[in-house]
Structures are given as structure tokens and as C-alpha cells.
py3Dmol code that shows the C-alpha trace and the ligand (Angstrom):
import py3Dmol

protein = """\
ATOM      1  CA  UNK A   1      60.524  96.537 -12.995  1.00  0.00           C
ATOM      2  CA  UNK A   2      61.304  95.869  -9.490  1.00  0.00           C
ATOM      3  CA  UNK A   3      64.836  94.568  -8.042  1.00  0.00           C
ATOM      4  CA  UNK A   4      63.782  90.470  -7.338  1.00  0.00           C
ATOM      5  CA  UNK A   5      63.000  90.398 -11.135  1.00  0.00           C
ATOM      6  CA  UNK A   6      66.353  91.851 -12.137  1.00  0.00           C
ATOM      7  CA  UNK A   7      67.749  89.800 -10.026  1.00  0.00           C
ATOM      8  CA  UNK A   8      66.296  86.510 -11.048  1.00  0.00           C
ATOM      9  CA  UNK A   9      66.800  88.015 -14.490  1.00  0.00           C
ATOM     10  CA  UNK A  10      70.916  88.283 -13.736  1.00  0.00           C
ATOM     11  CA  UNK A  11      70.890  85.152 -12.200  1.00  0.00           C
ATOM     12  CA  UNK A  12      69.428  83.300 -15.622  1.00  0.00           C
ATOM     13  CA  UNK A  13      71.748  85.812 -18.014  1.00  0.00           C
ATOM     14  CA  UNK A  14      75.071  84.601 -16.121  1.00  0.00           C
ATOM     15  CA  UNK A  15      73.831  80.878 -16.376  1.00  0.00           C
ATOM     16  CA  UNK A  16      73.445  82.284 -20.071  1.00  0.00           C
ATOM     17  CA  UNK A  17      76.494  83.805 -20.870  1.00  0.00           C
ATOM     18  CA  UNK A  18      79.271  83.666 -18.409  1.00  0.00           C
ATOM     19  CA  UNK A  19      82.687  82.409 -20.131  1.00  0.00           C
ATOM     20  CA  UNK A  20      81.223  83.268 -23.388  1.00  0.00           C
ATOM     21  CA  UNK A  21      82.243  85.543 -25.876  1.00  0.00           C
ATOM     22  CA  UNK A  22      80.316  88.007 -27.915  1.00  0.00           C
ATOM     23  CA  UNK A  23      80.992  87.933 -31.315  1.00  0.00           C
ATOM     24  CA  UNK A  24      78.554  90.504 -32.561  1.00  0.00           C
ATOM     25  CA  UNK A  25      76.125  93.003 -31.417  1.00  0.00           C
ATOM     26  CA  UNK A  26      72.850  93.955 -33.616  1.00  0.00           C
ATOM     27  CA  UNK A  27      71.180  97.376 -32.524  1.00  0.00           C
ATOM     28  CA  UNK A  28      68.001  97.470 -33.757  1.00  0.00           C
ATOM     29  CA  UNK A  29      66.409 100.216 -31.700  1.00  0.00           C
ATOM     30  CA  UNK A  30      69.401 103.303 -31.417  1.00  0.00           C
ATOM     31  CA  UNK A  31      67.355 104.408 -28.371  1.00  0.00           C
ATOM     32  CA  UNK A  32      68.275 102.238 -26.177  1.00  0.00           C
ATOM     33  CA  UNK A  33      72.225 103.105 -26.422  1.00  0.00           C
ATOM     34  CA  UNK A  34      70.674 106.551 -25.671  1.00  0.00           C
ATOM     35  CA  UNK A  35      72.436 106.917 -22.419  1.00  0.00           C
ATOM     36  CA  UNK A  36      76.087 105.430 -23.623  1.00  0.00           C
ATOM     37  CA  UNK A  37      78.814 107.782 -24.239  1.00  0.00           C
ATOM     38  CA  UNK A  38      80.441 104.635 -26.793  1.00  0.00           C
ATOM     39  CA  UNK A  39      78.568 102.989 -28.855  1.00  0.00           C
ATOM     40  CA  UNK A  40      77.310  98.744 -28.090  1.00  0.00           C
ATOM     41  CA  UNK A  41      79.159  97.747 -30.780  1.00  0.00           C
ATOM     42  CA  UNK A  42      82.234  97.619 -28.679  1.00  0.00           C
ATOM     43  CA  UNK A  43      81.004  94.729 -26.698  1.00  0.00           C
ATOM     44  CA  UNK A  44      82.110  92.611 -30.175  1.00  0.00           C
ATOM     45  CA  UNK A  45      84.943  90.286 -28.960  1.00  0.00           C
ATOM     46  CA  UNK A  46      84.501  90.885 -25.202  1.00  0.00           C
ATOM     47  CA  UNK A  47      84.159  87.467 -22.753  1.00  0.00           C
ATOM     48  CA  UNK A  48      81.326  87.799 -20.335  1.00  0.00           C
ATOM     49  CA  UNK A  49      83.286  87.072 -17.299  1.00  0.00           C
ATOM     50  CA  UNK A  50      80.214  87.422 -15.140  1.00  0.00           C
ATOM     51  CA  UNK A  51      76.702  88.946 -14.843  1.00  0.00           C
ATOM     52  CA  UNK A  52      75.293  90.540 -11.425  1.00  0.00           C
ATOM     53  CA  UNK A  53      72.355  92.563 -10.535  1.00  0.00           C
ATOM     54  CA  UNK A  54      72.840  95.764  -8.548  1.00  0.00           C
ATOM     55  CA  UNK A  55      69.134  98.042  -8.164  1.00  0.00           C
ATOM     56  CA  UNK A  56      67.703  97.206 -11.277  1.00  0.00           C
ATOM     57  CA  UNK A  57      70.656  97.597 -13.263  1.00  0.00           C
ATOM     58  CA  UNK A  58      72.061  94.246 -14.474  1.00  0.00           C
ATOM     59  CA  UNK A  59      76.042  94.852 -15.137  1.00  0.00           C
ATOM     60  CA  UNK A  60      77.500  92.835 -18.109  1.00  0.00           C
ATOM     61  CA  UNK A  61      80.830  92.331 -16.231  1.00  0.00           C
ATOM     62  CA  UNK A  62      83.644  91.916 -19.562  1.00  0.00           C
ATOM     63  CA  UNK A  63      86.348  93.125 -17.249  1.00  0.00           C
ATOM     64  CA  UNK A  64      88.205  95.704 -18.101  1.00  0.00           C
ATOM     65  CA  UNK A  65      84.886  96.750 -19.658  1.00  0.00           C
ATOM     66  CA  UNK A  66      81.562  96.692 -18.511  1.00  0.00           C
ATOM     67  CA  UNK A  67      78.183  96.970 -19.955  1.00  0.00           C
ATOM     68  CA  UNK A  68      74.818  98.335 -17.693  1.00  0.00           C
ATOM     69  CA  UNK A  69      71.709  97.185 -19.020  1.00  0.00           C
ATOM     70  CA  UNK A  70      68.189  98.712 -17.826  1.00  0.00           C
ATOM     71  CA  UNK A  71      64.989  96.922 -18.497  1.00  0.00           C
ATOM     72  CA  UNK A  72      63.057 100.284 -18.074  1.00  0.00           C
ATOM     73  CA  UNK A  73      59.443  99.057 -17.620  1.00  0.00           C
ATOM     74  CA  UNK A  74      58.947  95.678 -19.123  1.00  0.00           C
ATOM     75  CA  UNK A  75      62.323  95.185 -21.206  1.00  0.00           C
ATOM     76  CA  UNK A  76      63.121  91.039 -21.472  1.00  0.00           C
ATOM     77  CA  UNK A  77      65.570  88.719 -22.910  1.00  0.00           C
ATOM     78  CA  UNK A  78      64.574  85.576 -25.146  1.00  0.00           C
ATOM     79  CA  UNK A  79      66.907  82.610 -26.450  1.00  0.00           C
ATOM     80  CA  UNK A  80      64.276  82.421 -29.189  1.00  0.00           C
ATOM     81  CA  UNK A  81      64.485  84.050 -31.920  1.00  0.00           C
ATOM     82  CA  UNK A  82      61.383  86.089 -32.917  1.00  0.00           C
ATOM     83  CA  UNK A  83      59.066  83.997 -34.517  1.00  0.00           C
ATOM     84  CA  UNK A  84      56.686  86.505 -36.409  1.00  0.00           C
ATOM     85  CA  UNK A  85      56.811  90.458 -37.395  1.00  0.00           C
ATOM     86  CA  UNK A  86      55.514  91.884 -33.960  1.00  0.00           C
ATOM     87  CA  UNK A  87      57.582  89.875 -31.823  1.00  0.00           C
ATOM     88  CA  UNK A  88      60.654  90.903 -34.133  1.00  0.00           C
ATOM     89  CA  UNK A  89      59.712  94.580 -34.235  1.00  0.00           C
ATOM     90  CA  UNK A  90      60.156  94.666 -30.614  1.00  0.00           C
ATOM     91  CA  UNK A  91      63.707  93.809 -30.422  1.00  0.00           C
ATOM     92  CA  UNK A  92      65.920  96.834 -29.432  1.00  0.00           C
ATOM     93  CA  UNK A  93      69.389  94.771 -29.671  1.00  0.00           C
ATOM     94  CA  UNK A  94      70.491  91.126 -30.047  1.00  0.00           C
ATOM     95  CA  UNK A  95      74.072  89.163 -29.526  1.00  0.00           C
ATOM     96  CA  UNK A  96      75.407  86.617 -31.122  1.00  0.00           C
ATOM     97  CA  UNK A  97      77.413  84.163 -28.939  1.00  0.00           C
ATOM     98  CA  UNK A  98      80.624  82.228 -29.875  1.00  0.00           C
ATOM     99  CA  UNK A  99      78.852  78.946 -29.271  1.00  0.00           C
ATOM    100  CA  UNK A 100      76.472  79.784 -31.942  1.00  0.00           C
ATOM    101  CA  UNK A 101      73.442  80.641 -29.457  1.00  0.00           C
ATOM    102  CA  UNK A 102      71.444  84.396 -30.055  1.00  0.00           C
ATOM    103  CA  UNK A 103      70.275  86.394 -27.140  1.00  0.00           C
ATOM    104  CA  UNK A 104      67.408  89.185 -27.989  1.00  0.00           C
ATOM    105  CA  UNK A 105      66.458  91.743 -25.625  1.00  0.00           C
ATOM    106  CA  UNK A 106      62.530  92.798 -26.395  1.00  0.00           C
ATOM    107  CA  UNK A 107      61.822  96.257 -25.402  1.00  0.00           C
ATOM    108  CA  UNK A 108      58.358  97.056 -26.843  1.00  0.00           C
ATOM    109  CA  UNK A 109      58.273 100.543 -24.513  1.00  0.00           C
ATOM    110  CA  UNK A 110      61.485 101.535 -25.529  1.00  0.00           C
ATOM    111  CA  UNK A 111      62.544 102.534 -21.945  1.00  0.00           C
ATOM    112  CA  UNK A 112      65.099 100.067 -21.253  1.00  0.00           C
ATOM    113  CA  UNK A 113      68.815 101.117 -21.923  1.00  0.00           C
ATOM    114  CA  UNK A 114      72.039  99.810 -22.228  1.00  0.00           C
ATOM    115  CA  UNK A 115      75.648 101.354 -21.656  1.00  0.00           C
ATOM    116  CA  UNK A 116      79.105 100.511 -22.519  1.00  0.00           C
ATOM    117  CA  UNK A 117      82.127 101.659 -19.988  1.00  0.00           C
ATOM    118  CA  UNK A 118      85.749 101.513 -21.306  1.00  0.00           C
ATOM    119  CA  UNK A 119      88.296 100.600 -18.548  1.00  0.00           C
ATOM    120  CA  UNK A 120      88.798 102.361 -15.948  1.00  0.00           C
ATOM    121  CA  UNK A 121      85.731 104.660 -16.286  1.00  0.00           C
ATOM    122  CA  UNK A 122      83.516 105.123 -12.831  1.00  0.00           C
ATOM    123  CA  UNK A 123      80.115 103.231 -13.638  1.00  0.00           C
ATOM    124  CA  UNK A 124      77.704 105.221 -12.598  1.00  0.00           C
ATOM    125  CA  UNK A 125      74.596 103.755 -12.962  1.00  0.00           C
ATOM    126  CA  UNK A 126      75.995 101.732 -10.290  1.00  0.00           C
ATOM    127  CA  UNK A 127      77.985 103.946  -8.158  1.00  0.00           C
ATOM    128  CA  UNK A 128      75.493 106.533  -7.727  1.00  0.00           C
ATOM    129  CA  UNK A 129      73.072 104.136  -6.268  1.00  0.00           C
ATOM    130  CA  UNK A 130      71.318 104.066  -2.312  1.00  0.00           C
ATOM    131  CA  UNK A 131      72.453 100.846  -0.286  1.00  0.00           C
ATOM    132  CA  UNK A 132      70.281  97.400  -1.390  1.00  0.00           C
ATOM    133  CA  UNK A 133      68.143  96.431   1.462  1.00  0.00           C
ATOM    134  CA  UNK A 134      70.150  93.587   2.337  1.00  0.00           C
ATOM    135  CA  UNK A 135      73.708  95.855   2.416  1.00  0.00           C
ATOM    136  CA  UNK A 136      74.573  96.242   6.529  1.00  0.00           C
ATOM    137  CA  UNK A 137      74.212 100.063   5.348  1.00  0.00           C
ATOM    138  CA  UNK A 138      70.509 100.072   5.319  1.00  0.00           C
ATOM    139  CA  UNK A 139      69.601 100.470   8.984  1.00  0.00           C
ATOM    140  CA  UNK A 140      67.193 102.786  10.890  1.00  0.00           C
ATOM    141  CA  UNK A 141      69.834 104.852  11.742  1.00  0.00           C
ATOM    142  CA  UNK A 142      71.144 105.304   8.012  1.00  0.00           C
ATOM    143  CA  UNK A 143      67.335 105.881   7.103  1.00  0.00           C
ATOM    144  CA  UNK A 144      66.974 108.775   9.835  1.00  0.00           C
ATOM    145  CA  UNK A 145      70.265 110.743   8.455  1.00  0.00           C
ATOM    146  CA  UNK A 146      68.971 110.564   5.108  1.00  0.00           C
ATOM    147  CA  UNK A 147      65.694 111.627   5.864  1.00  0.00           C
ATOM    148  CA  UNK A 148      66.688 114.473   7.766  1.00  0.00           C
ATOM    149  CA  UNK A 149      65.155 117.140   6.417  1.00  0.00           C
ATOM    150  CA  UNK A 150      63.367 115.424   3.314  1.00  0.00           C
ATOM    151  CA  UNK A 151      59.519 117.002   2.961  1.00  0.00           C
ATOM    152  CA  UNK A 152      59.250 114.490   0.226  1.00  0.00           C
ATOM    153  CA  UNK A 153      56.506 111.720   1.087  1.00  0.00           C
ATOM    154  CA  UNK A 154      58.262 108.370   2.417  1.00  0.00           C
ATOM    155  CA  UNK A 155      56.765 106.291  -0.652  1.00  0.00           C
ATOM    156  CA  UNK A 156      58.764 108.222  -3.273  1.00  0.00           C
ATOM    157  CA  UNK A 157      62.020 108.728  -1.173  1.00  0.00           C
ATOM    158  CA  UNK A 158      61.947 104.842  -1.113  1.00  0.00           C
ATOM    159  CA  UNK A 159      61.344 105.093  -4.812  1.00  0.00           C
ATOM    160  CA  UNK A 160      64.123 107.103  -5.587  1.00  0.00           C
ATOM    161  CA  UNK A 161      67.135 105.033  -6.595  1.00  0.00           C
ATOM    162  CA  UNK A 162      70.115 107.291  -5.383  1.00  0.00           C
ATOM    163  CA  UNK A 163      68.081 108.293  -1.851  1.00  0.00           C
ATOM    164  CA  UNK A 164      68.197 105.441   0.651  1.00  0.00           C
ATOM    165  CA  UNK A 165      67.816 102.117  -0.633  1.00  0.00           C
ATOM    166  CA  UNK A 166      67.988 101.099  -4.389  1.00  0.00           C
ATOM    167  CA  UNK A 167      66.002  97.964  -6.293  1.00  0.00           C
ATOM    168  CA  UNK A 168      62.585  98.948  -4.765  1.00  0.00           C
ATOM    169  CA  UNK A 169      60.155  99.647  -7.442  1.00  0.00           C
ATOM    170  CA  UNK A 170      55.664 100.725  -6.920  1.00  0.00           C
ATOM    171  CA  UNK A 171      54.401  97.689  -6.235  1.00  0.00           C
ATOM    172  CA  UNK A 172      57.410  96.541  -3.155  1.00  0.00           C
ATOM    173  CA  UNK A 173      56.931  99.905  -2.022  1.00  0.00           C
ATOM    174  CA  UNK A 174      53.575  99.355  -1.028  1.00  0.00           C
ATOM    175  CA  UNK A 175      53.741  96.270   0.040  1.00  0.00           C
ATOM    176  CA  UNK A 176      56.634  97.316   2.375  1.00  0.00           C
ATOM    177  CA  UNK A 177      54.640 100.459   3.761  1.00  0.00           C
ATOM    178  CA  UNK A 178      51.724  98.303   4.146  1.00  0.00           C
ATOM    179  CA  UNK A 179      53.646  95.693   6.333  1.00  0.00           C
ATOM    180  CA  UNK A 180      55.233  98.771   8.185  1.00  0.00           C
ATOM    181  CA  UNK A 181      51.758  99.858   8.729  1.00  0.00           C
ATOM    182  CA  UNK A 182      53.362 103.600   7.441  1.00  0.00           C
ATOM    183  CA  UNK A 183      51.039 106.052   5.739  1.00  0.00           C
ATOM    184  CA  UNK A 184      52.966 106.639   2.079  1.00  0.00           C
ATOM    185  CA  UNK A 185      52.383 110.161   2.228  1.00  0.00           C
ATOM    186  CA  UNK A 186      53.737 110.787   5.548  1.00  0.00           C
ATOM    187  CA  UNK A 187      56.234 113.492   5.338  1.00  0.00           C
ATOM    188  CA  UNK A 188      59.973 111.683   5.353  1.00  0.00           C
ATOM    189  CA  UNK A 189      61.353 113.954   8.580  1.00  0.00           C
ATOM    190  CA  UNK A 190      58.863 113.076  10.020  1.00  0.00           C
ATOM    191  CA  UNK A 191      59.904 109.596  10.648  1.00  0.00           C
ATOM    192  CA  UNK A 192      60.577 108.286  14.244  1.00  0.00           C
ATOM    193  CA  UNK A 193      63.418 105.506  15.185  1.00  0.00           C
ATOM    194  CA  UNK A 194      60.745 103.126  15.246  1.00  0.00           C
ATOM    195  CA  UNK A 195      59.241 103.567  11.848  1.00  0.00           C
ATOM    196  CA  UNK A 196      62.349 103.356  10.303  1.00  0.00           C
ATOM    197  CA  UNK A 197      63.131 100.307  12.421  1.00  0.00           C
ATOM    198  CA  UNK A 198      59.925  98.890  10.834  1.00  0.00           C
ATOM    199  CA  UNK A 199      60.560 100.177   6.848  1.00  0.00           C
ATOM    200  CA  UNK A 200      63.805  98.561   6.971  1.00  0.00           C
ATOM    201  CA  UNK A 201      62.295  95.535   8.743  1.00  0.00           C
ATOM    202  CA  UNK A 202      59.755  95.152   6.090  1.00  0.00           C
ATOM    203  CA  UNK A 203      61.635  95.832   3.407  1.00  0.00           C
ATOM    204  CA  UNK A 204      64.038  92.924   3.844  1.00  0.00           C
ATOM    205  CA  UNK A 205      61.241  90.551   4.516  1.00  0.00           C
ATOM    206  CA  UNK A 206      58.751  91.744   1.400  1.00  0.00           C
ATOM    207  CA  UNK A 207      62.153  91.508  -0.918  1.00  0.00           C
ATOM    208  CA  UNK A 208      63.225  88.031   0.563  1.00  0.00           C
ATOM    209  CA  UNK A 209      60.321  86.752  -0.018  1.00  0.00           C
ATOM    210  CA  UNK A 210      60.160  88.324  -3.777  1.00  0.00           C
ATOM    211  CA  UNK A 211      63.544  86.795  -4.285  1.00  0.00           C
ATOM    212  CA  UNK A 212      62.106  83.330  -2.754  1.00  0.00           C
ATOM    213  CA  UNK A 213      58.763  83.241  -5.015  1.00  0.00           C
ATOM    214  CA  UNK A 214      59.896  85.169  -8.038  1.00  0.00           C
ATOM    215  CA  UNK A 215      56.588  86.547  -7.497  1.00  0.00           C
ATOM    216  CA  UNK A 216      57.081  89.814  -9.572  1.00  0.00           C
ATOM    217  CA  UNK A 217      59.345  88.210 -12.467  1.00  0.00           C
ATOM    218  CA  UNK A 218      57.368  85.505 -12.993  1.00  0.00           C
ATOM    219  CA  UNK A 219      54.087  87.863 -12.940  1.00  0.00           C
ATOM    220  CA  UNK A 220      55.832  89.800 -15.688  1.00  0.00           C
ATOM    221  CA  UNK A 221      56.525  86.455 -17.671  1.00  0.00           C
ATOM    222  CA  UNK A 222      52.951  85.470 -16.996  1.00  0.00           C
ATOM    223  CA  UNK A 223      51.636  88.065 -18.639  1.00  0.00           C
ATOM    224  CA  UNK A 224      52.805  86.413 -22.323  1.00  0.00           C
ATOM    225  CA  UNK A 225      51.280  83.009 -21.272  1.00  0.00           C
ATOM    226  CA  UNK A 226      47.423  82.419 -21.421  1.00  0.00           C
ATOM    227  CA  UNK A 227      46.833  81.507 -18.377  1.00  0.00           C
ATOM    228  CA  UNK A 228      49.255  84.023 -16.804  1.00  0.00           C
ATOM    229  CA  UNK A 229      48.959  87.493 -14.420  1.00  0.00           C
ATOM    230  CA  UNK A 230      47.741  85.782 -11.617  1.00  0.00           C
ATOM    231  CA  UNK A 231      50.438  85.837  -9.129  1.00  0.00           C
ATOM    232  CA  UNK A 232      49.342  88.960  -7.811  1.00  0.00           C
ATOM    233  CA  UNK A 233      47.465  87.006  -5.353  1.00  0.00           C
ATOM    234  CA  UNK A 234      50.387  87.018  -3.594  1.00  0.00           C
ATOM    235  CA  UNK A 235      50.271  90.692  -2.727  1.00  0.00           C
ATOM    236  CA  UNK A 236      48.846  92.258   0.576  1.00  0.00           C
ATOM    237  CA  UNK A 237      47.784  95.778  -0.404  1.00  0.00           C
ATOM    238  CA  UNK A 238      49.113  96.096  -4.506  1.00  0.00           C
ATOM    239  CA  UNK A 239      46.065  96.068  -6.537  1.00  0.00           C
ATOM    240  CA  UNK A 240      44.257  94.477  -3.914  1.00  0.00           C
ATOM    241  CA  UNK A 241      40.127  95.512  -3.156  1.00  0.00           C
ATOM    242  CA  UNK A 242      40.445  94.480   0.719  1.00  0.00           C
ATOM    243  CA  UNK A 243      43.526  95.113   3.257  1.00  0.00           C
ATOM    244  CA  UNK A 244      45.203  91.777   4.063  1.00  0.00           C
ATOM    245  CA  UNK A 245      45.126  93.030   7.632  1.00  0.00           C
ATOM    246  CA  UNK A 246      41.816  94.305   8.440  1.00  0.00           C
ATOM    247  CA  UNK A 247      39.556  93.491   5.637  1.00  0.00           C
ATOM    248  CA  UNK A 248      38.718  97.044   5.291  1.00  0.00           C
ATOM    249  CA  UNK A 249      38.257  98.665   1.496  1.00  0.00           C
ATOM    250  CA  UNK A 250      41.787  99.622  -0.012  1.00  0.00           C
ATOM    251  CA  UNK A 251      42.471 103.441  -1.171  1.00  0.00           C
ATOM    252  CA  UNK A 252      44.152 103.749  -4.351  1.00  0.00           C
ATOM    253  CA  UNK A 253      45.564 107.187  -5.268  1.00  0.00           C
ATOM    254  CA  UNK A 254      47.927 108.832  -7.408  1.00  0.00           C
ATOM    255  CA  UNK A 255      51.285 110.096  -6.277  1.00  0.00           C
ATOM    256  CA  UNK A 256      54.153 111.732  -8.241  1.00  0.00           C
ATOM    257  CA  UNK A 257      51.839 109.982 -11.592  1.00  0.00           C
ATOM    258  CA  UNK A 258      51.985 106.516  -9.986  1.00  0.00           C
ATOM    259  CA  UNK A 259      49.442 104.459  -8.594  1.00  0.00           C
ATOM    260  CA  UNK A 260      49.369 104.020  -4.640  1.00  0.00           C
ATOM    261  CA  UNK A 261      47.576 101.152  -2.968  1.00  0.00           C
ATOM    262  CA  UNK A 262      47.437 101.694   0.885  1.00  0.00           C
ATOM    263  CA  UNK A 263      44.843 100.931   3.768  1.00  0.00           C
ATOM    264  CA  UNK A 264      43.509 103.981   5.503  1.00  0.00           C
ATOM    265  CA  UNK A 265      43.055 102.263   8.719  1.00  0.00           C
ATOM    266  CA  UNK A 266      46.346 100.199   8.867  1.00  0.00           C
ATOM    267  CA  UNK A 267      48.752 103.116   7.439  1.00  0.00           C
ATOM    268  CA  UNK A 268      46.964 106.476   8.909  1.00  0.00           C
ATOM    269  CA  UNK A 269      49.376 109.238   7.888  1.00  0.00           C
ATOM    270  CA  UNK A 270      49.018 111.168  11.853  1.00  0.00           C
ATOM    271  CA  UNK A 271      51.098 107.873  13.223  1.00  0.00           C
TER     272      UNK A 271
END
"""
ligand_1 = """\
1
ZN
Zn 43.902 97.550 6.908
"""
view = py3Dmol.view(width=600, height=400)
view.addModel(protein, "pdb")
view.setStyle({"model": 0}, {"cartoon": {"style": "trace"}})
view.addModel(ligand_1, "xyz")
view.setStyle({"model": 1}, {"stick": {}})
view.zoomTo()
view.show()
């Protein structure tokens, strides 16, 4: 789950269920209030006053209480209720609205989350998080303190939510490192002014453009239609056989357990 899909996912819950009140909260899967030090069913009787996306954590804002939500890997919401056994078996909670209307969260994974904050409790999901791209924070020269010193690889330190940017998930990543023309295992310390000049270039432009096209969201949503999955045409280097650039073969290795799609020519890890 990348940050453009939470986001367009935020954007359709607050159209959803802003100045609505939950009446009642069904937790079907206990796992996902893993990470909540109160249990969900105090969001019963709370008005969503708003809902905004921050990383890929989208905040249930109820002020004086809040509720984080996590999609994990492929977590969704649906108006609909579940219309056979599978599709029922993979809800992990549900609401019920005061205007009568249902809102189920699928979670077949089981790696999404949710947590409820009482008031006045420090929401840390959200307050331990890196700068978005777009935050006036996230320039070269922010990216160079925070790299000082890091012998991690740049494509994980960009993964890593709390580092130097948060909402940038495997496949943005490489698209972003691809467009910087940055090797993703070049050593973070090792990154001059001018690389960092181009990540943070490159990140803003491969996340506007997500944010434009929905590309990743709707790829995700795809996936349940018949014809669906085939936005990925719309990536330069993710999954891709050729570089967008130079036409050469793409490499695809593992890193840290994930996948990394990167052109040997166009990202050469000496530069
Ligand atoms: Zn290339």
C-alpha cells in the first residue's frame, strides 16, 4: 500500500463519513485492534468530524478522539455488504452509520490495523512519522542531515516510514530512484547535494502524478474486476522487462525480502 492510494482512499472515506455518527462497531477479526491500547468499540457514538491521510495511515478524526487505521498490504473498505461466505470471511471490522449506511473494511492478509486514542493522548502512528514529500521539510538539505551517517542502502531508508519521508511504499520507490537515475543500493552517506536534489525532485513528481492518475489505487481495485491489473503500464522501471529510458533489460533483485526493479545502466551504484 503506497501513500496516493491512502490518500485517494481518505479522500472517498471523508466524502463517506464526515458529519456522521457511528452508532456501532462490529470486530470481526481481534487482530486488527492488535496495536490499540482501548478497544474499537469506543468509537460507538463518536461524529466523524473529518478523515485525512497522513503516510499511509488514514486518521478517523472524532475530535477529542481519534482513530488510525492501517491498510497493511491490501486492506479495503466496501459500502456493500458481503455478498457470499468468502467475501464475508474477510471482513476484519464493520460500522454502522446513523443514516442507516454500513461500512466494511476487508482485510484478507490480516495486516491492516486500527487504533483508538482517548483525548489528549500523542498519536503516534502519526507523530512519529518522516516529512510527506510535499511538506517544505523534505529538501536536499533535510535529506543530507538525515543521511549522515546511514550505511543503510538509499531504497530502504526511503522505505522506512519514521527516516526521511513517509507515504512511499516498493513500487514509488523505484520508480523515484529510477527517475533519479540513483542506484537503490547505493550506500545512504554516500549521497551528494545533487542526488538528493534529484530524490526529492523525483519523488514529488512520481507521487503527483500517482495522486493525479490514481494509478496505484485503482491498480489495487483492478485487481477484483476482470479485466483489471493493467495499469501498471504506467510504470517506468516496477515490474517492467525493458528500462523506460534506455531500452536496456531490467534487473530485478531482492533487498531487505522485497522485490527491486532497477536499470543497471541508468542507476549504476559507483555514481
Ligand atoms: Zn536504463
Amino acid at each position: 500500500m503506497e501513500g496516493p492510494e491512502c490518500r485517494f482512499i481518505a479522500k472517498a472515506l471523508a466524502e463517506k463519513l464526515t458529519g456522521k455518527t457511528i452508532v456501532d462497531i462490529f470486530v470481526r477479526k481481534p487482530s486488527a485492534a492488535r496495536y490499540s491500547k482501548h478497544p474499537l468499540t469506543n468509537l460507538k457514538d463518536k461524529k466523524v468530524r473529518g478523515v485525512f491521510c497522513k503516510g499511509k495511515n488514514i486518521v478517523l478524526n472524532c475530535e477529542p478522539y481519534f482513530a488510525v487505521v492501517h491498510l497493511g498490504m491490501s486492506a479495503y473498505f466496501s459500502a456493500k455488504a458481503p455478498q457470499n461466505d468468502k467475501w464475508f470471511k474477510s471482513v476484519s471490522f464493520s460500522i454502522a452509520l446513523n443514516t442507516g449506511e454500513q461500512l466494511f473494511c476487508h482485510d484478507e492478509r490480516g495486516f491492516g490495523s486500527v487504533r483508538f486514542f482517548m483525548p489528549g493522548e500523542e498519536i503516534t502512528p502519526i507523530s512519529e512519522l518522516a516529512p510527506e514529500v510535499f511538506d517544505a521539510e523534505f529538501t536536499p538539505e533535510f535529506f543530507l542531515n538525515k543521511a549522515k551517517g546511514q550505511k543503510t542502502e538509499v531504497k530502504p531508508f526511503l522505505l522506512n516510514q519514521k527516516a526521511v519521508c513517509c507515504g512511499l511504499g516498493n513500487i514509488y520507490v523505484a520508480e523515484i530512484l529510477w527517475l533519479a537515475g540513483i542506484s537503490p543500493f547505493k550506500k545512504t552517506c554516500d549521497i551528494t547535494l545533487d542526488q538528493a536534489s534529484r530524490i526529492c525532485e523525483s519523488a514529488r513528481v512520481i507521487i503527483a502524478q500517482a495522486d493525479y492518475t490514481g494509478t496505484s489505487a485503482i491498480q489495487t481495485i483492478a485487481k477484483n474486476l476482470p479485466r483489471g491489473g493493467g495499469m501498471s503500464s504506467c510504470f517506468s522501471i516496477y515490474q517492467k522487462d525493458r528500462c523506460a529510458n534506455c531500452g536496456a533489460a531490467t534487473t530485478c533483485a531482492r533487498q531487505n525480502g522485497r522485490a527491486t526493479w532497477y536499470c543497471s545502466f541508468c542507476q549504476k551504484e559507483g555514481w
